[in-house]
Backbone as JSON, one array per atom type, in Angstrom:
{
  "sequence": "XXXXXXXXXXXXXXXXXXXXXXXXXXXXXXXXXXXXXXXXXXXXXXXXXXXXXXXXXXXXXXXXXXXXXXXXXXXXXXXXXXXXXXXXXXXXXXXXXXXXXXXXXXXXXXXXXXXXXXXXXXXXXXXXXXXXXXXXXXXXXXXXXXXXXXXXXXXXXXXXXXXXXXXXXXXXXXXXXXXXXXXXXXXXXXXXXXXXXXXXXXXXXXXXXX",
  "N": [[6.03, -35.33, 33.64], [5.94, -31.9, 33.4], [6.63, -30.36, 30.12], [9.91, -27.98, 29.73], [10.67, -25.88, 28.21], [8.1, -25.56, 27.19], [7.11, -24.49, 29.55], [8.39, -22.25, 29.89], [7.62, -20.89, 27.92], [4.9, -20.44, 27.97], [4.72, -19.04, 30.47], [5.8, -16.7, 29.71], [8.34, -16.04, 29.58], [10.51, -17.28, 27.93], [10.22, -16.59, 24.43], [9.76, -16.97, 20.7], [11.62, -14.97, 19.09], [12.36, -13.34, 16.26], [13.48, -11.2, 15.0], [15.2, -8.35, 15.87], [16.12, -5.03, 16.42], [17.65, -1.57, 16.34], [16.32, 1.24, 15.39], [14.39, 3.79, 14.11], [11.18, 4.8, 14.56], [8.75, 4.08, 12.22], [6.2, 4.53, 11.57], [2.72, 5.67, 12.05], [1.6, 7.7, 14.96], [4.41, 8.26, 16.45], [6.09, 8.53, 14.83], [9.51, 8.81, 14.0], [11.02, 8.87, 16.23], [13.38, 7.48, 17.84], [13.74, 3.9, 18.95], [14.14, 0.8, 20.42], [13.04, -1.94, 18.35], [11.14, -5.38, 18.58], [10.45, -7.95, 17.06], [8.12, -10.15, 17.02], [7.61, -13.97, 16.62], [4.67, -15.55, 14.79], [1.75, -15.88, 13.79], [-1.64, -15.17, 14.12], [-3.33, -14.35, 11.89], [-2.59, -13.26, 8.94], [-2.61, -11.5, 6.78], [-2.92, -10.85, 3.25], [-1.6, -9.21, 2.23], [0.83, -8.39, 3.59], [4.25, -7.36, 4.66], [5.7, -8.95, 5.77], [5.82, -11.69, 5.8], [7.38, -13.79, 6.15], [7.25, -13.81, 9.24], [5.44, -15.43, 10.14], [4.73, -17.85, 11.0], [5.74, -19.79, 13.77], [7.03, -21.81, 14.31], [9.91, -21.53, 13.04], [10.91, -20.05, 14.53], [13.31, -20.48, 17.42], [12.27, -20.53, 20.5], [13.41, -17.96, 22.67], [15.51, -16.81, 25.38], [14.01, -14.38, 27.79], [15.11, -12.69, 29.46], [18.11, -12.29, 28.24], [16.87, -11.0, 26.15], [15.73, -8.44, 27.03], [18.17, -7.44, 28.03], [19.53, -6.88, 25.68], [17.85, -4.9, 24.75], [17.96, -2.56, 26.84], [20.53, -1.89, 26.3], [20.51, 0.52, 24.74], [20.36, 3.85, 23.69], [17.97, 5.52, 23.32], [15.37, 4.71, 25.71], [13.13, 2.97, 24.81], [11.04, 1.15, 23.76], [10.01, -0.98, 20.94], [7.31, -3.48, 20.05], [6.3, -6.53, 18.46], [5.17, -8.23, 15.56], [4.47, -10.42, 13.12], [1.73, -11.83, 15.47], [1.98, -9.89, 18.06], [0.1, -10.86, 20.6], [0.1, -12.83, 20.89], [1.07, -14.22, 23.08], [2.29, -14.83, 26.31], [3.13, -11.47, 28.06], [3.29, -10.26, 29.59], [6.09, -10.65, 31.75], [8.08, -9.72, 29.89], [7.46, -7.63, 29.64], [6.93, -6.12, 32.53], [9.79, -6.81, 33.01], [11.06, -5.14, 31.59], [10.35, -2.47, 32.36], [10.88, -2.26, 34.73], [13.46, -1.28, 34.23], [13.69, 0.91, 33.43], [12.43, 1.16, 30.52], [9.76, 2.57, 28.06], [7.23, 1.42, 26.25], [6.13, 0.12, 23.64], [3.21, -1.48, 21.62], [2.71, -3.27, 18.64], [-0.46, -4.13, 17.04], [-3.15, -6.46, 16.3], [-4.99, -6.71, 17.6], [-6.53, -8.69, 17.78], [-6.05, -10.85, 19.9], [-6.14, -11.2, 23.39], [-5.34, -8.58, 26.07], [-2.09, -8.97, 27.39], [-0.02, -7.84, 29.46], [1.54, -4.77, 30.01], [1.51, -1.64, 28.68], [2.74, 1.61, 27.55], [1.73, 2.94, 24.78], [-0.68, 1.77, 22.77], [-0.78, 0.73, 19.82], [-3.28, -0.39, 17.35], [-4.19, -2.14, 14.61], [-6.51, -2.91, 12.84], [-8.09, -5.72, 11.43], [-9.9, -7.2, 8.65], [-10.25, -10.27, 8.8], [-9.7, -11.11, 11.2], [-10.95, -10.05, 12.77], [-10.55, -7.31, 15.43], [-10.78, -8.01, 18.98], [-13.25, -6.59, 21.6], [-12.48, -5.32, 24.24], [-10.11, -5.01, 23.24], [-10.16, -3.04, 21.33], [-11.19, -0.76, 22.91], [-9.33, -0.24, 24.54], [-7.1, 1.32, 22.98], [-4.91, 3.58, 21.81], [-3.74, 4.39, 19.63], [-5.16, 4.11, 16.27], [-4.75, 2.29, 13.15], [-5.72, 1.85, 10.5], [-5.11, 0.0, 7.39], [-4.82, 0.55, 4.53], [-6.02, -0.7, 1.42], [-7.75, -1.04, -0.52], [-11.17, 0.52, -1.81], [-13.0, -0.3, -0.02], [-11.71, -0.36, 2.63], [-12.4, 1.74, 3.76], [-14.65, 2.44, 4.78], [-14.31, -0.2, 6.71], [-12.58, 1.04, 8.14], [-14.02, 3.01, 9.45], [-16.08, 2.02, 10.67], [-14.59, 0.92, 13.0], [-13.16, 3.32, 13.93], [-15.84, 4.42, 15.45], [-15.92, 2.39, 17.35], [-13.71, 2.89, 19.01], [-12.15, 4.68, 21.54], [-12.78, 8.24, 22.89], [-10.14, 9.41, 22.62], [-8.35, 8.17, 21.36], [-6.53, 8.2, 18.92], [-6.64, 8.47, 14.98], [-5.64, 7.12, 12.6], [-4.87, 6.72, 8.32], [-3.36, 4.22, 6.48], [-1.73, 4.0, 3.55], [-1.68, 1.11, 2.1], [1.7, -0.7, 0.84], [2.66, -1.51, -1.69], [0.43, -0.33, -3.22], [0.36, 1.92, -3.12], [0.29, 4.02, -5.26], [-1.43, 3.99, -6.21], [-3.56, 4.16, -3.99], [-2.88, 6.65, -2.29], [-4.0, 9.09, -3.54], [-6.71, 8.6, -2.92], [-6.99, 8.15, -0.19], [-5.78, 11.28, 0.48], [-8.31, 12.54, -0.02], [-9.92, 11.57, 0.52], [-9.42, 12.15, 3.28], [-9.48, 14.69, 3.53], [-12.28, 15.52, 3.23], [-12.72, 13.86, 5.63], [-11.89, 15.42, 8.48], [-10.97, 14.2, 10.67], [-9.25, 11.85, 10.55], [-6.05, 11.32, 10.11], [-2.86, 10.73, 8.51], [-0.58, 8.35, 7.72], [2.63, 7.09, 6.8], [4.69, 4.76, 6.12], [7.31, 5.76, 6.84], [9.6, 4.53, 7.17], [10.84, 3.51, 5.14], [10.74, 4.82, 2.64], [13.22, 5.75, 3.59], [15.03, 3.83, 3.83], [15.71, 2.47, 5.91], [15.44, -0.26, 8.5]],
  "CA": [[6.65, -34.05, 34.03], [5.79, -30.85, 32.31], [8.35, -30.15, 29.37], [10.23, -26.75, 30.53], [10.37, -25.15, 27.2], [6.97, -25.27, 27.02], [6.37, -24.0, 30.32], [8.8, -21.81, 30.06], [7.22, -20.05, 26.7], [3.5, -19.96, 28.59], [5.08, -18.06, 31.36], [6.58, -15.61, 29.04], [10.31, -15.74, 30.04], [10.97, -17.42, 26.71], [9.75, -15.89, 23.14], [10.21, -17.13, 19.64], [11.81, -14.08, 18.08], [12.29, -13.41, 14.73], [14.25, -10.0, 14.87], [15.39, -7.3, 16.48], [17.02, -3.97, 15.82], [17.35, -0.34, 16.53], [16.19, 2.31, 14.28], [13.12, 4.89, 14.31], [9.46, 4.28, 14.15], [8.37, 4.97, 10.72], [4.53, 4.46, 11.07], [1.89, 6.04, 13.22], [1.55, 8.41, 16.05], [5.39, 7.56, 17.24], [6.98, 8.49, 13.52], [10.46, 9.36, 13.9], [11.52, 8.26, 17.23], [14.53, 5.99, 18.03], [13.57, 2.93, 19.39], [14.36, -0.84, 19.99], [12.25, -3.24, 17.71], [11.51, -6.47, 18.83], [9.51, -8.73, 16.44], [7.97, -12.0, 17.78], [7.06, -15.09, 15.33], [3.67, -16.32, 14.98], [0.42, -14.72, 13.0], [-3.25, -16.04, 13.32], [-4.01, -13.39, 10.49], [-2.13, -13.47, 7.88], [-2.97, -11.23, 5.58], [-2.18, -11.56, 2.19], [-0.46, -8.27, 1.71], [2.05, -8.6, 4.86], [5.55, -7.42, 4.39], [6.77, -9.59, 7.05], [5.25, -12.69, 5.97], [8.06, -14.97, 6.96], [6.99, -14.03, 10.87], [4.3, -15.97, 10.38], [5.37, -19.41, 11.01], [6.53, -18.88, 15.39], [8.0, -22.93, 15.04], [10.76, -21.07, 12.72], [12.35, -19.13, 15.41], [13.5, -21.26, 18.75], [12.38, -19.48, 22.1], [14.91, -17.08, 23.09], [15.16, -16.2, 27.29], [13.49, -12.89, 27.72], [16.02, -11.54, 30.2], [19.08, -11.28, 27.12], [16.31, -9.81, 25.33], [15.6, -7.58, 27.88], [19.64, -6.48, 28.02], [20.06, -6.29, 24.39], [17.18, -3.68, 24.55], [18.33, -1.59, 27.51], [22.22, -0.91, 26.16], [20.89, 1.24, 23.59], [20.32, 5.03, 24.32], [16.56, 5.56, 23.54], [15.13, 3.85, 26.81], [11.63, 3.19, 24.34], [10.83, -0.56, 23.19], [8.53, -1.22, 20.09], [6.88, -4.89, 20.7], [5.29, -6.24, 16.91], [4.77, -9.72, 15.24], [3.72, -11.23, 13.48], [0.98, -10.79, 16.35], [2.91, -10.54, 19.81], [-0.31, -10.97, 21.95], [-0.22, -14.73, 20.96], [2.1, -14.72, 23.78], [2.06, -13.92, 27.3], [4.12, -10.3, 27.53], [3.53, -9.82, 31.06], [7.29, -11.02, 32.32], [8.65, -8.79, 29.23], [7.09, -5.95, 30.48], [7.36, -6.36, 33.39], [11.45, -6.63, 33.35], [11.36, -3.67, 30.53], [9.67, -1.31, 33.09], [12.01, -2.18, 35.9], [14.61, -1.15, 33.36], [12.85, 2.13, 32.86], [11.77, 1.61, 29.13], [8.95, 2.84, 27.58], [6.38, 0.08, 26.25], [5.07, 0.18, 22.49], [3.12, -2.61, 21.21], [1.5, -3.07, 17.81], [-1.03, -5.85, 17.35], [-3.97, -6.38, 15.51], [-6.54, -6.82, 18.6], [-7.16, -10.45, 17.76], [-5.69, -11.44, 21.34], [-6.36, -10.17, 24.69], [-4.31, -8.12, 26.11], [-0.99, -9.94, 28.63], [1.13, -7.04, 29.33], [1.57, -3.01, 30.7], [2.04, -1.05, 27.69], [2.45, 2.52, 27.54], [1.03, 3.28, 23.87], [-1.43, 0.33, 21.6], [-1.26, 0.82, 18.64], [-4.2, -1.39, 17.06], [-4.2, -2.0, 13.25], [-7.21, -4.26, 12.71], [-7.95, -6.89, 10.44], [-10.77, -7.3, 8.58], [-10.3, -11.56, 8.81], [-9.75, -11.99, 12.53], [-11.54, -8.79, 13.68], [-10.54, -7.24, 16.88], [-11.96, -7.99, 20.4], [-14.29, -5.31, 22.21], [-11.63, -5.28, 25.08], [-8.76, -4.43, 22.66], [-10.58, -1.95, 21.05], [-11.65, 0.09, 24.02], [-7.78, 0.25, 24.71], [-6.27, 1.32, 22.07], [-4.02, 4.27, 21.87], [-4.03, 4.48, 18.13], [-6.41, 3.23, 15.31], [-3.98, 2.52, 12.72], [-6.04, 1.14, 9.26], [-4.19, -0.24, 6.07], [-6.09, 1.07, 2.97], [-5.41, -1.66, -0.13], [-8.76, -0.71, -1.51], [-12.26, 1.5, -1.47], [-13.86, -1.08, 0.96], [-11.42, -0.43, 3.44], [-12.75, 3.3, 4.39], [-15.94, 1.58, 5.42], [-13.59, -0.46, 7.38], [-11.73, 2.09, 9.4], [-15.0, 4.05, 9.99], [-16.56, 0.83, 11.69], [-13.51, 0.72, 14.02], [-13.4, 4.34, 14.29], [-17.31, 4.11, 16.25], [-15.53, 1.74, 18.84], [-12.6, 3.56, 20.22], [-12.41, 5.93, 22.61], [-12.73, 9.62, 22.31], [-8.79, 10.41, 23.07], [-7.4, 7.41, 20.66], [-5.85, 9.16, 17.48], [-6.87, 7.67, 14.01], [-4.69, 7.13, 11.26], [-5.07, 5.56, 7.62], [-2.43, 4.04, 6.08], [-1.51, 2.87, 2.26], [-0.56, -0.53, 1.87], [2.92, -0.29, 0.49], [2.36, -2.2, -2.65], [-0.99, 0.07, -4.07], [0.76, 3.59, -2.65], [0.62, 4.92, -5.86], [-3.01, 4.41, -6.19], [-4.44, 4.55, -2.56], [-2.69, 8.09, -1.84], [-4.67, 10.25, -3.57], [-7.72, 8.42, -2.76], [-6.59, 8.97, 1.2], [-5.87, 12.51, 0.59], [-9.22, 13.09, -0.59], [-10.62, 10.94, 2.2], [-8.92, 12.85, 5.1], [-9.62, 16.44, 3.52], [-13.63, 14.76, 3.58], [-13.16, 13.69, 7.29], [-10.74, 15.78, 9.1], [-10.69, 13.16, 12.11], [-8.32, 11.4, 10.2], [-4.6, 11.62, 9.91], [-1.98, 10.48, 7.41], [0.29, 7.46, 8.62], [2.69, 6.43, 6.13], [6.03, 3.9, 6.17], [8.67, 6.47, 6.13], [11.3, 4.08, 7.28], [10.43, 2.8, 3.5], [11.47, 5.67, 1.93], [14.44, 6.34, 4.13], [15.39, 2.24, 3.4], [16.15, 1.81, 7.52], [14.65, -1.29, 9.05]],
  "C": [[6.42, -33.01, 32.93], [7.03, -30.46, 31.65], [8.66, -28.25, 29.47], [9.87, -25.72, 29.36], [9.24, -24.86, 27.05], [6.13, -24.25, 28.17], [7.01, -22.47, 30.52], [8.0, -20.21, 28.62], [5.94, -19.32, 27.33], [4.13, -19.08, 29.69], [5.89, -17.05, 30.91], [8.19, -15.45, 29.43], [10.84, -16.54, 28.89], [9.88, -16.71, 25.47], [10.06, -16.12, 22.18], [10.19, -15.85, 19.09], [12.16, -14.56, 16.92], [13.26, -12.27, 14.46], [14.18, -9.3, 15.62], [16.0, -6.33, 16.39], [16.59, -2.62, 15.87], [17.63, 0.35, 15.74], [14.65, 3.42, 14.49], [12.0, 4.41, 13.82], [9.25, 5.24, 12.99], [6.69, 5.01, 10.66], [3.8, 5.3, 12.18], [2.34, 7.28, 13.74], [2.89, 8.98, 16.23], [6.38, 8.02, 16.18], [8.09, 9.48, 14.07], [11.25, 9.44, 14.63], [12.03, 7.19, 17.28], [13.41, 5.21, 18.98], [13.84, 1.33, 19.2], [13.41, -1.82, 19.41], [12.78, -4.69, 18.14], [9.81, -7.43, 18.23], [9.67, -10.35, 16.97], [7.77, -12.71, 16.42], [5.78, -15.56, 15.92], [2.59, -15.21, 14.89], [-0.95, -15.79, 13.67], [-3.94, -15.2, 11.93], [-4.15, -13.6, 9.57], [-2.59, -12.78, 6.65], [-2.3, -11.07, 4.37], [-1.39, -10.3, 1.77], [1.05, -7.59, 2.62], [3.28, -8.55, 4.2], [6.72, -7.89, 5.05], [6.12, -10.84, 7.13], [6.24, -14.3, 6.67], [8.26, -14.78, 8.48], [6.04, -14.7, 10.73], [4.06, -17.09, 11.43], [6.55, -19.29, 12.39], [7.26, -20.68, 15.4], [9.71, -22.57, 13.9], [11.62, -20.36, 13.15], [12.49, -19.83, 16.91], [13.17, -19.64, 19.63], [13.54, -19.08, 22.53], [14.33, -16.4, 24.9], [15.17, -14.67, 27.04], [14.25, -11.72, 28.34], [17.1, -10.94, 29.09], [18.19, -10.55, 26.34], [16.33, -8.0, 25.31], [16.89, -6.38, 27.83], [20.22, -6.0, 27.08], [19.0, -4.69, 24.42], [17.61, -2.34, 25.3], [19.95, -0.93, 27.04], [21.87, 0.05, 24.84], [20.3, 3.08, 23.93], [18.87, 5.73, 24.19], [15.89, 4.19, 24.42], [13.61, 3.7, 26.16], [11.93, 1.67, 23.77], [9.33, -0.65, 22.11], [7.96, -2.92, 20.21], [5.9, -5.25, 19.1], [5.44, -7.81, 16.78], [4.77, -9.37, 13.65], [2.48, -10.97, 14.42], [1.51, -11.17, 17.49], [1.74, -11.24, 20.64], [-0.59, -12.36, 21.78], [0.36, -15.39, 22.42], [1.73, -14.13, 25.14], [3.13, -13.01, 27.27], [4.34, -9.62, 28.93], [4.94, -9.95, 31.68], [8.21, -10.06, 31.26], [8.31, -7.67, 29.76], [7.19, -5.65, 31.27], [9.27, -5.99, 34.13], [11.88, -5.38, 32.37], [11.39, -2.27, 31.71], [10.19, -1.36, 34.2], [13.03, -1.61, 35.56], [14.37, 0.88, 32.86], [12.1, 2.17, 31.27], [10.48, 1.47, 29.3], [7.91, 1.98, 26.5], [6.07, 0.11, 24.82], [4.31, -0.96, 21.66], [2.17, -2.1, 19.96], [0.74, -4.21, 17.2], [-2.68, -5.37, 16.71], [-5.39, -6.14, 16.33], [-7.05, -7.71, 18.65], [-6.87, -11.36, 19.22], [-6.43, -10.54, 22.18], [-5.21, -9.52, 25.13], [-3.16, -8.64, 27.31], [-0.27, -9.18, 28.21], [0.91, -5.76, 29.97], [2.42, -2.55, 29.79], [1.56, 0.46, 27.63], [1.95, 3.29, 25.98], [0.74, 1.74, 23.29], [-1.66, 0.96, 20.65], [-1.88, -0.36, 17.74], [-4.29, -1.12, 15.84], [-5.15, -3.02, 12.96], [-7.51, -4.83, 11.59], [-9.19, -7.29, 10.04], [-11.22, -9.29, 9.05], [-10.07, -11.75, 10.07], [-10.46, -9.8, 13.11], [-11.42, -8.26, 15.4], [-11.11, -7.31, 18.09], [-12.02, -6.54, 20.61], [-12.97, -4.63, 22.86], [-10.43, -3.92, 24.36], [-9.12, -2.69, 22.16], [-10.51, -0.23, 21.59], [-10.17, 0.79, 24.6], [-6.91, 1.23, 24.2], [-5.79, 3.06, 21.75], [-4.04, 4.94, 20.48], [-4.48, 3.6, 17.27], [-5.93, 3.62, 14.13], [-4.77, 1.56, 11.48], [-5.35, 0.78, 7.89], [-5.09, -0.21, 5.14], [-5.21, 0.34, 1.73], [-6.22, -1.21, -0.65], [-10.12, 0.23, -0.9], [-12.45, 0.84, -0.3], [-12.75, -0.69, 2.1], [-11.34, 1.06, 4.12], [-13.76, 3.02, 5.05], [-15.25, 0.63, 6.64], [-13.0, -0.02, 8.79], [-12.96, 2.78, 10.08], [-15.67, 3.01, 11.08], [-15.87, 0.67, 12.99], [-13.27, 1.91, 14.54], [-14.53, 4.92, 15.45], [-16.86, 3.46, 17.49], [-14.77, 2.61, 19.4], [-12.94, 4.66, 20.71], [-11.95, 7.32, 21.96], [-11.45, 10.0, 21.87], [-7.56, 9.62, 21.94], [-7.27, 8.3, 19.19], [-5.9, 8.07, 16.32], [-5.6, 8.07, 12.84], [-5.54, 6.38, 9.46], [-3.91, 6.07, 6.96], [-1.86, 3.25, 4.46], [-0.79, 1.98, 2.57], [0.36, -0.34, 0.59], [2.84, -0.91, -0.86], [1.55, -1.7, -3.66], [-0.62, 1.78, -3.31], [0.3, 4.1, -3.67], [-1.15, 5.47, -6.02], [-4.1, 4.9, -5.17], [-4.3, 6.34, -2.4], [-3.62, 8.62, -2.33], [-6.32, 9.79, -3.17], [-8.09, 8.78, -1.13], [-6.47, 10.23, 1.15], [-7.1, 13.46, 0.26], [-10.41, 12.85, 0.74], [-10.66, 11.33, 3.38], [-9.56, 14.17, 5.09], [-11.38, 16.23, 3.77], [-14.04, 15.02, 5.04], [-12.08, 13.87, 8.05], [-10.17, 15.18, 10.21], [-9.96, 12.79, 11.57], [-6.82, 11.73, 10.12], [-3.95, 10.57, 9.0], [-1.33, 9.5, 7.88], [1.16, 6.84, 6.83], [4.48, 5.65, 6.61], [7.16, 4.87, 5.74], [9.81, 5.41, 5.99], [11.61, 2.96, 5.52], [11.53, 3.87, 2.31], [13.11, 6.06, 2.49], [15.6, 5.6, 3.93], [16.16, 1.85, 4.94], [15.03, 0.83, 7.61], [13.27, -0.85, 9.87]]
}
């Protein structure tokens, strides 16, 4: 007999979270808007400068049923849902989304592009990875093209990923929180260079909200 939990996880109506909590998008496109965060567990990435490295590891958070998810998200007064990981699309997201969008909220997922996509999301924001490099698919999707600048090599990086997406997706680059002091001015020099670019940085850092 198939064990339920298990079947119950592949059919997305369970989810090993990891957190959840409402406060304003500090990164990207999206900066400054309430919304409900809902972080899954479980990376294939892993990169080594992750400030959320204990999502990594998805047998650390038991599957939680997607519907209380669902109801914790809707009682809060911005009807907008952020969707993050760790990387969510390890998971199927279709039955979350699904019951979100019956609910009226608004979809946001952010994910590296290393999955395919299982879900109906109204903005992607795609942050890719030089170690699991994003599929074509994801690419072609993607809403915003959100790069983390630790070092030179990763302008070469963004520009590579920049070539894939579509005309209408909005680029960002972003210091990794750790090498701010040094990246910034090397980004501000970078953007004034290639005006396609835009600025993305971790306010909710400076502000010290979640």
């Amino acid at each position: 007999m198939e064990d339920l939990p298990d079947k119950l996880l592949r059919d997305g109506k369970t989810l090993p979270v990891m957190e959840e909590f409402y406060t304003l998008q500090g990164e990207g496109f999206n900066t400054g808007q309430a919304a409900y965060f809902l972080r899954i567990g479980g990376c294939d990435v892993g990169c080594r400068w992750c400030d959320v490295k204990e999502s990594w590891n998805s047998g650390d958070f038991p599957p939680q049923p997607v519907d209380e998810v669902v109801e914790r998200a809707v009682a809060y007064p911005a009807k907008a849902i952020v969707i993050t990981g760790g990387e969510p699309l390890l998971y199927n997201l279709n039955y979350l989304c699904d019951s979100l969008k019956s609910r009226g909220m608004k979809i946001f997922i952010e994910t590296s592009g290393s999955q395919p996509m299982r879900g109906n999301f109204d903005w992607i924001c795609l942050s890719p990875k030089k170690d699991a490099p994003p599929l074509t698919e994801m690419v072609e999707i993607a809403s915003e093209l959100k790069v983390i600048i630790h070092d030179e090599t990763d302008f070469i990086w963004a520009e590579e990923n920049a070539e894939r997406v579509s005309l209408a997706c909005k680029l960002y680059l972003q210091p990794e929180w750790s090498r701010i002091e040094k990246m910034i001015p090397q980004i501000v020099q970078y953007i004034q260079d290639h005006p396609k670019w835009k600025v993305s940085l971790q306010s909710h850092k400076y502000m010290h909200i979640p």
